[in-house]
C-alpha positions as CSV (number, residue, x, y, z in Angstrom):
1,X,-10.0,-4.4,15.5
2,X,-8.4,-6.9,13.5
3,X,-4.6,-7.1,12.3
4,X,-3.5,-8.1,8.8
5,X,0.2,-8.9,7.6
6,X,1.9,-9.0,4.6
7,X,4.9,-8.7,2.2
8,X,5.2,-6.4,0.1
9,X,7.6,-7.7,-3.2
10,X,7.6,-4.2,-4.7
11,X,8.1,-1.3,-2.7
12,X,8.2,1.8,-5.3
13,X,5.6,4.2,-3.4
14,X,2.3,2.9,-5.5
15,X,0.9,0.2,-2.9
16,X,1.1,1.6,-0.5
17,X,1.1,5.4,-1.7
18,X,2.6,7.3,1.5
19,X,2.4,10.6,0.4
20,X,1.3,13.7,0.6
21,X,0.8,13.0,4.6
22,X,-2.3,10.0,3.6
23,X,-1.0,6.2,3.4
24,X,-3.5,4.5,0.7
25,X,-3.9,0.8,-0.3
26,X,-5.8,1.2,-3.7
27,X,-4.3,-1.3,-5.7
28,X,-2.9,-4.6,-5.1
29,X,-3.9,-7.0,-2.3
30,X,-7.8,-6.9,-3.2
31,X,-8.4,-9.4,-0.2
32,X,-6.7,-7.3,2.2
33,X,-8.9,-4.2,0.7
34,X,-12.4,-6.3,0.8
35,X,-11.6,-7.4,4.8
36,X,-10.3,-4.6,6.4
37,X,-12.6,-2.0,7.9
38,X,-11.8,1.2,9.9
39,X,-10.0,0.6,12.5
40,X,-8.0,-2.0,11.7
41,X,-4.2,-2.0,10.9
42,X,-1.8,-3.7,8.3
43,X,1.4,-4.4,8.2
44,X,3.5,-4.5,5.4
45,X,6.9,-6.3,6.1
46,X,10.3,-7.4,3.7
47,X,11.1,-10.3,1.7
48,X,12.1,-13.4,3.9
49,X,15.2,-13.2,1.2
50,X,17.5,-9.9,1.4
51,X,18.5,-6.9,3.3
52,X,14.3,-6.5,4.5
53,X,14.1,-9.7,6.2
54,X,12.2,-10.1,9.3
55,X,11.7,-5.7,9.0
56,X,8.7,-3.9,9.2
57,X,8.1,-1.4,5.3
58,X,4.9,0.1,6.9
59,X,2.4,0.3,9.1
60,X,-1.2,2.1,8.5
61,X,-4.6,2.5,10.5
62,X,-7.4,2.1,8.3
63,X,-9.4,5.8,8.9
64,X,-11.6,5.5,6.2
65,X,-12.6,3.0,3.4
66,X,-13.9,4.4,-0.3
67,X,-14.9,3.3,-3.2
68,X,-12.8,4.1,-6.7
69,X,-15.3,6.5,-7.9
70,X,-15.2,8.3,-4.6
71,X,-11.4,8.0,-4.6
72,X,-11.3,9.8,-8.3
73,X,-13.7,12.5,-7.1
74,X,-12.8,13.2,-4.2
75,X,-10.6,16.7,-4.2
76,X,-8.6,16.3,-1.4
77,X,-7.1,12.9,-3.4
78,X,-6.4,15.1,-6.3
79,X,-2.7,14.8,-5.6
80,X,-2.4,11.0,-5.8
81,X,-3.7,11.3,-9.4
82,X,-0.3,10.3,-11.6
83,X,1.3,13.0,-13.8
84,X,3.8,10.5,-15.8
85,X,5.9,13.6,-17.7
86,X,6.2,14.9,-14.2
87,X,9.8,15.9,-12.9
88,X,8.3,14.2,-9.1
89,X,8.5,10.2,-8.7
90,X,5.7,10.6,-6.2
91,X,3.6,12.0,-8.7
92,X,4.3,9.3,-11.6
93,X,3.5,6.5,-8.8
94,X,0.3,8.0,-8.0
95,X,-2.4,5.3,-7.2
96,X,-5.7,7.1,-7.9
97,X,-5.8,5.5,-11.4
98,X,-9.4,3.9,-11.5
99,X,-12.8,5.3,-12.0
100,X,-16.6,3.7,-13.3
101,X,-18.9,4.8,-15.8
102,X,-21.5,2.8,-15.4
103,X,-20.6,1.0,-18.1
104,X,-17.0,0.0,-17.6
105,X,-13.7,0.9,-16.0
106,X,-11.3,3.2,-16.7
107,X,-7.7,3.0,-16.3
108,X,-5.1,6.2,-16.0
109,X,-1.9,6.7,-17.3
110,X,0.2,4.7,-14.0
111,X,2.4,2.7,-12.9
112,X,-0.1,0.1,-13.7
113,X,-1.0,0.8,-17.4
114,X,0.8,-0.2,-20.4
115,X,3.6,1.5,-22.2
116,X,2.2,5.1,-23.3
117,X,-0.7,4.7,-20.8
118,X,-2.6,1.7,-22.6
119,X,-5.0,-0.1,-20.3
120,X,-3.3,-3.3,-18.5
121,X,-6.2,-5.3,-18.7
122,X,-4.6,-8.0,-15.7
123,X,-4.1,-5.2,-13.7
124,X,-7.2,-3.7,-14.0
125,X,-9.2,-6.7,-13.8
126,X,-7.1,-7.7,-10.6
127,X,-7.3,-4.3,-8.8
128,X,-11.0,-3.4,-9.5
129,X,-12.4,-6.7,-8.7
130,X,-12.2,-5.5,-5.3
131,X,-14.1,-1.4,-5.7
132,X,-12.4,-0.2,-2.1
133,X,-9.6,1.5,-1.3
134,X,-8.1,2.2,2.3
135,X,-7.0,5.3,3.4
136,X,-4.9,6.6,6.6
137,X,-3.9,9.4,8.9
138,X,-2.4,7.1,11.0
139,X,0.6,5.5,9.5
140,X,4.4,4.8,10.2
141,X,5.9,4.4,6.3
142,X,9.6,3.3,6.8
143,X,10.4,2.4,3.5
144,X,13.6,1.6,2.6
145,X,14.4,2.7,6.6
146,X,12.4,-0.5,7.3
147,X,12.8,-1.3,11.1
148,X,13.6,-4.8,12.7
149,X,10.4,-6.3,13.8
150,X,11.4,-7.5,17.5
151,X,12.3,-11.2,18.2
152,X,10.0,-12.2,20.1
153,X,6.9,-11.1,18.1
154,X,8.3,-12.5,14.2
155,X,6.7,-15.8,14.1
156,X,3.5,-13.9,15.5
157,X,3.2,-11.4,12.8
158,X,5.0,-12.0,10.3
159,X,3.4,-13.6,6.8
160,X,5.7,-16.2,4.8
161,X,5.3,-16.1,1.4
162,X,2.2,-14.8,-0.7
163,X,-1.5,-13.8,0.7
164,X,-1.7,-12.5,4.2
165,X,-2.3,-13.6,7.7
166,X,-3.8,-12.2,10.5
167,X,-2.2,-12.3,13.8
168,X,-3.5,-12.3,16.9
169,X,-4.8,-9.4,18.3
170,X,-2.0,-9.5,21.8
171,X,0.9,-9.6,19.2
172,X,-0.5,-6.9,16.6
173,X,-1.0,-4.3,19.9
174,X,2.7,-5.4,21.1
175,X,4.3,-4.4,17.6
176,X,2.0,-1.0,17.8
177,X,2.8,0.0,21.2
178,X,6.8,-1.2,20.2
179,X,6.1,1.3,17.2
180,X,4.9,3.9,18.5
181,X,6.9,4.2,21.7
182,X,10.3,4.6,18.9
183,X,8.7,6.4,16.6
184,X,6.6,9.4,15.3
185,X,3.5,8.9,13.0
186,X,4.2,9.9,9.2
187,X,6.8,9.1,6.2
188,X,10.1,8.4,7.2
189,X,12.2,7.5,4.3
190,X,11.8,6.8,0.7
191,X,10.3,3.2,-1.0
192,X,13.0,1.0,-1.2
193,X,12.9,1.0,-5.5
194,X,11.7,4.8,-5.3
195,X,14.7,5.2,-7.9
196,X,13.7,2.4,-10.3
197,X,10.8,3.6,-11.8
198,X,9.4,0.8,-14.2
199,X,5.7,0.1,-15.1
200,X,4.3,-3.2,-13.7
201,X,2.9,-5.6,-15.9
202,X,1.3,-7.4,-13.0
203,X,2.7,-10.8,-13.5
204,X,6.8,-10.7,-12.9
């Protein structure tokens, strides 16, 4: 079991998706998504600047690991499909956007795409150079409920700046066994921009 750690810059409820009772990672963070194998866990933590610092956004147990096309077809993943003229935010960030041909990739509608659901080309070519996505059961999403990481363990898990690190496996099981002992598996609050729905353009 290995630990991975990371902030996450944008918390709208796309990477990671919490909903619908699965935590997935199935865009962003493509070196995160090629290393990580069941069993492992990641942690996504705030901004060393603002009110996040030093907190903990999520934390997920990697239960299974697919590919896109297996994502897209896969029923039971229907509901992270986006609907963008949908009246539900957690429909319109829906992350289940990619799908192969053969031939080439496809793109939906998303939080990802363009303006009127034309392809992002650097967000495709970012997010599919990587054809895995991670899926959980077990996950604590705290969103913009994001709780303090304890002293004694934010220089051991915590990642400054971009990329990720991988703390050591003594200081990932002390933040799990600190989480779990506080707190019940599942979604507790909404993303901290749930409300500012925007399209990404993969480069602000």
């Amino acid at each position: 079991m290995r630990f991975y750690s990371y902030v996450v810059p944008r918390d709208y409820g796309f990477a990671p998706n919490p909903f619908n009772g699965i935590c997935t990672l199935a865009t962003c963070k493509p070196k995160i998504r090629k290393r990580a194998t069941i069993g492992d866990w990641i942690f996504g933590t705030g901004s060393a600047i603002g009110d996040y610092k030093n907190c903990l956004i999520y934390a997920m147990k990697v239960t299974k690991k697919i590919s896109f096309n297996d994502y897209w077809n896969d029923p039971r993943f229907h509901t992270k499909k986006p609907i963008m003229r949908s009246c539900s935010l957690k429909k319109m960030y829906g992350d289940n956007i990619y799908f192969h041909d053969g031939r080439k990739w496809y793109q939906a509608d998303s939080h990802h795409s363009l303006k009127g659901g034309e392809v992002n080309e650097y967000n495709l070519k970012r997010d599919t150079s990587v054809d895995a996505v991670l899926i959980s059961e077990e996950f604590y999403y705290f969103g913009k409920s994001a709780i303090e990481i304890p002293t004694q363990l934010i220089q051991k898990v915590i990642k400054k700046g971009p990329s990720y690190r991988c703390p050591e496996e003594v200081w990932g099981n002390r933040l799990i066994v600190f989480i779990s002992r506080k707190y019940r598996l599942g979604y507790h609050d909404d993303p901290i921009q749930f409300l500012q729905f925007s399209r990404y353009d993969g480069k602000s």
